[in-house]
N, C-alpha and C positions, 0 to 999 in steps of 0.2 A: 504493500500500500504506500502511497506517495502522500507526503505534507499537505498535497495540493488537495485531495481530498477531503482532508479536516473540516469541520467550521470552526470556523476560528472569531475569536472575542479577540479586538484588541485593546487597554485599556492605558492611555498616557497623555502626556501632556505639554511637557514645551517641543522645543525645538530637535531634542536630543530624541526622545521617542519619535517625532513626524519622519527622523531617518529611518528610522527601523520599521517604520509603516509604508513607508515610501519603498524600500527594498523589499519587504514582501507583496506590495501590488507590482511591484516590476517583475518579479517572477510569478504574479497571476495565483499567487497563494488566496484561499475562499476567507475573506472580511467579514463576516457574518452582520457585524456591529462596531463601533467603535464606541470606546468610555472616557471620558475627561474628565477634568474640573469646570465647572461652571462658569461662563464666560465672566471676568477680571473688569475692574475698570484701569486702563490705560495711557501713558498721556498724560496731553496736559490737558487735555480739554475731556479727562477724565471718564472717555467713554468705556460701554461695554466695550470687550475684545476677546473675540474665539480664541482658544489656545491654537497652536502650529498643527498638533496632533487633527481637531476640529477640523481646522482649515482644509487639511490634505483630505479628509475623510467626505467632505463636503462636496471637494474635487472629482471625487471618485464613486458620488452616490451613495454611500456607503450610511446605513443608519446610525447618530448617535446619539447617544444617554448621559447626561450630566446630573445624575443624580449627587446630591449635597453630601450623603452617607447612603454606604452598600448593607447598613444594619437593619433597615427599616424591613417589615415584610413584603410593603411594596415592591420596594425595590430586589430585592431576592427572589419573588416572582418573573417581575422582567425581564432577569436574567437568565433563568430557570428558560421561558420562555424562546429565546434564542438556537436554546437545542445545540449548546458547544460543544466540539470534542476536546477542545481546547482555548486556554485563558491566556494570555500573553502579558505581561506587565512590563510596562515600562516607563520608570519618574513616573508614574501615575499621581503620585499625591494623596491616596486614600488609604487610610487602615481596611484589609478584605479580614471580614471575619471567618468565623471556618467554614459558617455556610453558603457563602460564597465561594471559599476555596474549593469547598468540596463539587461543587453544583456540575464544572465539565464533566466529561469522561476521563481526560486524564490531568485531570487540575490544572493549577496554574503558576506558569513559568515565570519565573523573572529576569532580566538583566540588569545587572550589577556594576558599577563602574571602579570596582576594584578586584584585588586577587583576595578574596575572602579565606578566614576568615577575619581579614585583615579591615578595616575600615569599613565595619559595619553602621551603617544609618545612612544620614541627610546630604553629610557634603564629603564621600569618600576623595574626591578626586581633589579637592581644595588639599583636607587633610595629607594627601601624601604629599602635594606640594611642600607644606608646608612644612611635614616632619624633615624631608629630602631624602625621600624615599627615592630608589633609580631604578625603582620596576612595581608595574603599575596592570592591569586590565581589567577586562570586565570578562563577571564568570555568571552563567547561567544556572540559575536555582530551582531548584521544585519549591513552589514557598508555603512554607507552614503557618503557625497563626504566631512563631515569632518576628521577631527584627531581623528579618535580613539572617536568618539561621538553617536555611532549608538547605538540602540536601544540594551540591554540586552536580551539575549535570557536564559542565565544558566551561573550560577555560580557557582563553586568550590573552595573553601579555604584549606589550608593547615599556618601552625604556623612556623615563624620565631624565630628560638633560637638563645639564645646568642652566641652560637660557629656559628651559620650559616655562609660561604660564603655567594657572590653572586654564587659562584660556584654550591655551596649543594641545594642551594633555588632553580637555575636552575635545576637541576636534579630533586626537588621534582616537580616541575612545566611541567616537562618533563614528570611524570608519570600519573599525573592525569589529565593532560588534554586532552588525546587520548580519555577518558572514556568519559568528558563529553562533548567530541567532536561528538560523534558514538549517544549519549543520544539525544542531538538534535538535527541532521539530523531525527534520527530515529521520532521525534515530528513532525518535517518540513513535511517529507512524508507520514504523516497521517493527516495532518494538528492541531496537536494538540499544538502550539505554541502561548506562551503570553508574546510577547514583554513588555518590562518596559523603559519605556525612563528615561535617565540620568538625574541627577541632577547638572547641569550645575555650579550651583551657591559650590558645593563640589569639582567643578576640581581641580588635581594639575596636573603640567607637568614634564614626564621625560625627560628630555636633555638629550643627547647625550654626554656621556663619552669622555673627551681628557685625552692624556696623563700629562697635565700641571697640573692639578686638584688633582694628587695621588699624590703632591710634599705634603710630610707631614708640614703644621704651626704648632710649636712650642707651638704657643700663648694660641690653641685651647684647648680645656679639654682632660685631656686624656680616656674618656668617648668616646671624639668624635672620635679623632686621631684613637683608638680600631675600633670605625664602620667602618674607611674609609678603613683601614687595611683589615677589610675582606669583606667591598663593593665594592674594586677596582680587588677583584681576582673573576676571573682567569688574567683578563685584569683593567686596565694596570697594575695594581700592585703597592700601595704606596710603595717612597722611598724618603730620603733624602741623605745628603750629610755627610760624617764622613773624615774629614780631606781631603779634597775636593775630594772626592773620592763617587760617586754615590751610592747607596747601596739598595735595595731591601728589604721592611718588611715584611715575612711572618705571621710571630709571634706574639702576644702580650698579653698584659695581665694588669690590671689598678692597680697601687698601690695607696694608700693610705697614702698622704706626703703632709700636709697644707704648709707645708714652700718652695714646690717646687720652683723653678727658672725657670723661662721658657727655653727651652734649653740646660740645666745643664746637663753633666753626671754627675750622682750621686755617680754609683757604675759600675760596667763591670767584673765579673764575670760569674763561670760555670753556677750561677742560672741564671745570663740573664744582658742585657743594661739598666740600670734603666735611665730613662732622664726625667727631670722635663718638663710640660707643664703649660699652663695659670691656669689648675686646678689640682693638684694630678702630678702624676707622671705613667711612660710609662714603662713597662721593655717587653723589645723585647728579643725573645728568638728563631726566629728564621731567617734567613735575609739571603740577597744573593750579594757578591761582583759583579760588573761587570764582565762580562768574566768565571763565575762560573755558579756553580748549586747551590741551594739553601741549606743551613746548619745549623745547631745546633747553638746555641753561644757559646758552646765550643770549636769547629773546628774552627769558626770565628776568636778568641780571640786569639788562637795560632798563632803566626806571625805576630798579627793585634793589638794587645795592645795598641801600640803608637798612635791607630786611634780613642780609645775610653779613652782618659786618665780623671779618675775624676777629676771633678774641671775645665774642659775645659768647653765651650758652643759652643754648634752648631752654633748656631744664631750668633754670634761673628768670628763665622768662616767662614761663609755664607756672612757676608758684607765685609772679606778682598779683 
């Protein structure tokens, strides 16, 4: 029997799941339905807005369900209703209870955007950034009624470089997961599938991403400061404070200063904002004022001098 045969539930929401919806109707895989979150308001001018997932599902005729919670008995009818052989999840957004879980024929899958049972939750992919982790993928799960604890179906890896984003990781996690998403359905519907249960006692958990978190500490290494820098974009985006003045880091880059100061501006030139941290030192080269688009630190410096003068400290200007 071929995947194509299935009916298939698919159940996601931004832009990350619309690929993996998107690579199953290009190989003509049976969409029975699709599930999202209920359209957001967006903008500035604050309107409703279909999630990505939506959009493509819309494109392609495809019915969908935005129920608010999958607990209701309602809603556990209508899905009952669809007559799936299979559930697909992906970023979905909703707690499935069990009677949901259970409702396919052969329940329901997940994709994961880490190598489990490693960075379990909300923001795996941030997370490895962050720690600087150098190997990264997304693993297909059978999903149970816990967190992101279900049985391993396939796994795919891909390598975290030191220029990586959270931005670029998503993208690379974006393309190979469609692949071995299509690989083990195609297993499922022959029955050729060999679940591996987790190792429980290796969990770590992703948290959820705040804005308060991207505030860069001074204190930290500039080792570290560098990870958060490009594990907080595309969102939130590290930034501190330059003359009390909010500011946005794109850039950066570690130098090599035993004597740093925590806090210190050191130097602010065309080459970049050198600031001392608890370990080494920080030169930001490319950062974004309030109320701007993001810029060089050449562009910045012009007009802006007085906000990086050396020999100030941040830290010193943070507690007035």
């Amino acid at each position: 029997m071929s995947g194509k045969q299935l009916n298939i539930i698919f159940a996601g929401t931004p832009e990350f799941a619309a690929k993996h919806l998107e690579a199953l109707l290009a190989q003509e895989y049976n969409i029975v339905a699709c599930y999202t979150q209920p359209d957001r308001p967006a903008g500035r001018g604050k309107k409703l807005q279909p999630s990505a997932v939506k959009q493509v599902a819309l494109e392609h005729d495809i019915p969908v369900c935005q129920p608010e919670s999958l607990k209701s008995e309602e809603a556990l009818v209508e899905l009952s209703a669809w007559n799936a052989d299979l559930m697909i999840v992906v970023a979905y957004g909703l707690l499935l209870p069990k009677a949901a879980l259970d409702t396919p024929k052969h329940g329901c899958i997940n994709v994961h955007g880490s190598i489990l049972p490693k960075w379990r939750g909300a923001a795996p992919i941030q997370r490895a950034v962050l720690e600087g982790d150098n190997k990264t993928g997304v693993t297909i799960m059978q999903m149970d009624v816990g967190l992101d604890t279900g049985d391993m179906l396939h796994i795919e890896t891909c390598d975290i470089t030191a220029q990586d984003t959270s931005g670029s990781v998503y993208e690379k996690l974006q393309s190979i997961g469609p692949d071995a998403l299509i690989q083990t359905v195609e297993k499922i519907a022959i029955g050729d599938i060999s679940p591996e249960k987790q190792n429980d006692t290796l969990a770590t958990y992703a948290h959820k991403l705040t804005k308060q978190e991207a505030e860069i500490d001074w204190h930290l290494s500039a080792e570290i400061i560098e990870r958060k820098i490009r594990g907080y974009q595309p969102w939130p985006v590290a930034y501190t404070q330059l003359a009390g003045n909010i500011v946005k880091v794109w850039q950066s880059d570690v130098v090599i200063h035993p004597n740093a100061v925590a806090g210190e501006i050191i130097s602010a030139d065309k080459t970049g904002i050198v600031i001392g941290t608890g370990q080494n030192a920080l030169r930001i080269t490319q950062l974004q004022p309030q109320g701007k688009k993001a810029m060089m630190v050449t562009d910045f410096i012009n007009g802006r001098a007085d906000w990086v003068k050396p020999g100030s400290n941040l830290l010193q200007q943070s507690d007035k």
